[in-house]
N, C-alpha and C positions, 0 to 999 in steps of 0.2 A: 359575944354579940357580933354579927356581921355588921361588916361595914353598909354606910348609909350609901345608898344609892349601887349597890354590886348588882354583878349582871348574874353572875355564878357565883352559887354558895353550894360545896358539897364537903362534908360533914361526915367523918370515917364512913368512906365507902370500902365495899367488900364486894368483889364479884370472886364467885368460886364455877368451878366445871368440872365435875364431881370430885375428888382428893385436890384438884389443881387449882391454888390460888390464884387468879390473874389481876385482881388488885386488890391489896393488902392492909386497909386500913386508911384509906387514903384524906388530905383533908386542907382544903385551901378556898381562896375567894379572887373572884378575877372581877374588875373595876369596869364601867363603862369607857370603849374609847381604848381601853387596854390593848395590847397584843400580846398574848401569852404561849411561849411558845414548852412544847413536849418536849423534851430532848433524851434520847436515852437509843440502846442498842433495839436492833429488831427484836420483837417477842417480850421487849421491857412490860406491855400493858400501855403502851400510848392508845393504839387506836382501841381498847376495849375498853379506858375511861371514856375518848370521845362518843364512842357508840351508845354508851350510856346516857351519857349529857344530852343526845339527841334523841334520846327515848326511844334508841331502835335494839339496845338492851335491856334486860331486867336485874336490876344488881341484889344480890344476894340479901345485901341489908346496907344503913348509908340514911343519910336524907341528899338530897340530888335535888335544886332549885333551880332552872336557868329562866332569866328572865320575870323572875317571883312565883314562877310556876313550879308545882310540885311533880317531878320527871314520874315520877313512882303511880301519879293518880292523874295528873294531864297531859300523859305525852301529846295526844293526840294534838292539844292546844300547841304545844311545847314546838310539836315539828311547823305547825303555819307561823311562825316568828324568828326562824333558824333558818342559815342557811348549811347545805351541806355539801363539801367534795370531797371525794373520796381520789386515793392514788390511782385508780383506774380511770380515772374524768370520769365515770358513766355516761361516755358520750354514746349514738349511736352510729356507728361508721357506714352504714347502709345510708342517711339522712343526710342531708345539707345542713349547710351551718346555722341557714334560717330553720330551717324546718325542726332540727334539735330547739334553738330556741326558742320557738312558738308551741313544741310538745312539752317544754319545762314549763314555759309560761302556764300554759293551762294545769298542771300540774297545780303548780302555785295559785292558782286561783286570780290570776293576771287579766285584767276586765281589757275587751279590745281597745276601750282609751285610754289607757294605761302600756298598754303594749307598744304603740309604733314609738312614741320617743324612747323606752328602757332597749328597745330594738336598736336603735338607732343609735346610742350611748353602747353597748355590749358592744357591735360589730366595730366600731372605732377602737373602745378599748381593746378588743382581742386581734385590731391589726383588717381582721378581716371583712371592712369595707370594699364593696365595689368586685368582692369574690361571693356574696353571698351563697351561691348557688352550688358551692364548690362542695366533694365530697368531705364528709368530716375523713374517710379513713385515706385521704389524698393529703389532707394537711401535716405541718411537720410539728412534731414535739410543743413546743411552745408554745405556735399557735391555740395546739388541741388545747392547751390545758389555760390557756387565757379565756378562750370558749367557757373551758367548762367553767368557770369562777364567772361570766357573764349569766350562764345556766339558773350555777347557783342563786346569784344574784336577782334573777331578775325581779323578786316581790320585794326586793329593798328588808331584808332582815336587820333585825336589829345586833346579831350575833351569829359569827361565820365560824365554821367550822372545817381545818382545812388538813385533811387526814394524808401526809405524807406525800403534797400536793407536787412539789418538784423533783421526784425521785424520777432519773432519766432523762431530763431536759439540761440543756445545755449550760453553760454557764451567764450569757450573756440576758437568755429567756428567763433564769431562775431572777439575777437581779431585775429585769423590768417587771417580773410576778412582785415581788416586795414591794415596790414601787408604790402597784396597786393597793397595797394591803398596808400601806401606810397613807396612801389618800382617803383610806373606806375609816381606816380608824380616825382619821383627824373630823370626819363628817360625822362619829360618834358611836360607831359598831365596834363591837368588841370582837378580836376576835383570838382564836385559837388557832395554833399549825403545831401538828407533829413533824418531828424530821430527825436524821443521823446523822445530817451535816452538821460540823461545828461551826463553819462559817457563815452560816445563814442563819444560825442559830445570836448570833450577834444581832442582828437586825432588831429583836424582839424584845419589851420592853423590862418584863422579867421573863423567867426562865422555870420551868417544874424539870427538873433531873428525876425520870423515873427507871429506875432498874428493878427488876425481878417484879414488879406489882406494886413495889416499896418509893412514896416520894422520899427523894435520896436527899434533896438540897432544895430549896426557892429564894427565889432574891433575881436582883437585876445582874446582868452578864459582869459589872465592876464592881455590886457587893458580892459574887460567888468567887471573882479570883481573889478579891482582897480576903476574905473571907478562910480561906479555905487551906492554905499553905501553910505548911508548920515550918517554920524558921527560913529558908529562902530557896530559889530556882536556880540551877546554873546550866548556861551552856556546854557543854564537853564534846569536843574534837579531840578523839581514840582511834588509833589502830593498832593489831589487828580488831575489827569488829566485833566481834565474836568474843574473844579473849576480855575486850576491854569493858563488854558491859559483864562479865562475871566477876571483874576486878571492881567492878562501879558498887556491883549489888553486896562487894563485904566489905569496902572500904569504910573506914572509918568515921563518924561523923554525918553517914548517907543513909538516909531514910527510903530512900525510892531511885531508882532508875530504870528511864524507858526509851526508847527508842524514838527517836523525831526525824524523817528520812534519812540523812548521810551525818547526822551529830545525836547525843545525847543529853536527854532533860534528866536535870539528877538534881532533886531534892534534900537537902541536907539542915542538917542540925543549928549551924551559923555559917552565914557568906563567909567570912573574915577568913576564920582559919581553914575553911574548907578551899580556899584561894592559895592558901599557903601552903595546905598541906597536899592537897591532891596530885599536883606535879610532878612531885618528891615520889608518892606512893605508887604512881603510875608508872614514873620512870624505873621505880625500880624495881619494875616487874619486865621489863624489857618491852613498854607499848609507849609506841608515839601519838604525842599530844598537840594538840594544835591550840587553839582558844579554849581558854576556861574563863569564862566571863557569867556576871549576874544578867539576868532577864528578866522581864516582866511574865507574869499568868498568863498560859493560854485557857480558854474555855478546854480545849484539850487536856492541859494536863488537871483542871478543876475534874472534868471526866473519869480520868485514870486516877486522881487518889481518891476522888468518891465511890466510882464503884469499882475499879480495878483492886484496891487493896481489900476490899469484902470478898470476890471473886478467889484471889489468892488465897486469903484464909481459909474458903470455902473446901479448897479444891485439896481433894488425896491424891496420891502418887499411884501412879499405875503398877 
């Protein structure tokens, strides 16, 4: 039974392209007021579930509800209560910043008294007050893509759809975009973001892990790390590099090891004696150790044992 009051309810969906599954059974419910974020590698099927959900796909087989509408028999309904960005903004860079807005507006069906205050609210959120006039393809990165979520925005949807929105923007612009998108869900819109940041990926209330077509995992960002780790994390500081993670990957007791910039997350069977023992093992293979300390889950390493170990098993030798 779906929950009372969901925004989305989709129910083993399947989209295929001819022999190519690109989502695999898929099947979850996102709450009013939510923010649900994709998280998976490029080519996972993030944006060809979202395409769906906005009724600009046709899924193979599935029932697909957004908003208690049926995606399969009323997109057309489906798309006037949605809003949509895509990672391109779909802005027009020939256009001003007003002039994109008043082309989306009417798009949306944006009545002219309705239009100068939502004008007036976009240009302040997107910064770009008092520039109106200004080229979109003049503007820098953040800007454009705060624009284009005012675009999106402007018929006040009840459910936002935000397809890879900060890929390329800076660090400072990606944080004031969430900003946004935790004011719109506390006013009660639901909304969805794909993305292959793991760090932005925290911001989000729960989480769908999609790899190959397949939901890999769902829960919030602190049920997927508690969640997910079989016996415990450790830090390790190894050299030589090279040498030290092929000593990590047969060492005794170690289930996983993977590379985290200039140290090692290495997975193992029990903290205790993997503290006692590891030292010993390393030293005397003739590799110098630095810290071997317990750590908490990153969504990272939740990533790399959810779909890095299916990946490995997957994979034959050349």
């Amino acid at each position: 039974m779906s929950a009372p009051g969901a925004a989305v309810v989709v129910k083993d969906l399947v989209k295929r392209f001819g022999m190519f599954t690109a989502v695999d059974h898929v099947s979850f419910e996102v709450q009013r007021g939510e923010v649900l974020g994709f998280l998976g590698p490029n080519g996972a099927g993030k944006s060809t579930i979202i395409r769906i959900l906005c009724g600009l796909l046709h899924a193979t087989s599935g029932d697909v509800h957004v908003g208690g509408l049926d995606v399969t028999r009323q997109p057309e309904a489906v798309r006037a209560q949605i809003g949509y960005m895509s990672q391109r903004f779909s802005l027009y860079n020939d256009l001003t910043a007003v002039e994109n807005l008043r082309f989306f507006g009417g798009l949306y069906g944006v009545t002219a008294a309705e239009f100068a205050p939502r004008l007036k609210w976009a240009l302040q959120m997107s910064g770009l007050a008092g520039r109106e006039t200004a080229l979109v393809a003049t503007l820098a990165g953040g800007w454009k893509q705060r624009l284009a979520l005012g675009c999106a925005v402007l018929h006040q949807p009840s459910i936002l759809f935000l397809d890879e929105p900060t890929s390329g923007v800076d660090p400072i612009s990606r944080r004031q975009f969430w900003d946004l998108i935790h004011r719109m869900a506390a006013n009660g819109v639901t909304v969805f973001v794909s993305t292959h940041y793991m760090d932005e990926a925290e911001y989000c209330h729960r989480l769908a892990l999609i790899d190959r077509g397949r939901l890999a995992a769902l829960g919030t960002p602190s049920e997927l790390k508690r969640t997910t780790v079989t016996g415990g994390l450790l830090l390790v500081e190894c050299e030589p590099f090279g040498e030290a993670l092929a000593a990590l990957e047969q060492a005794p007791g170690v289930l996983e090891a993977a590379i985290f910039g200039d140290v090692f997350h290495v997975t193992v069977l029990a903290v205790e004696p993997a503290l006692r023992e590891l030292p010993r093992y390393l030293g005397g293979r003739g590799l110098r150790c630095g810290r071997i300390m317990p750590i908490p889950l990153s969504l990272e390493d939740v990533f790399v044992q959810k779909v890095g170990r299916e990946v490995a098993a997957e994979a034959t030798p050349l």
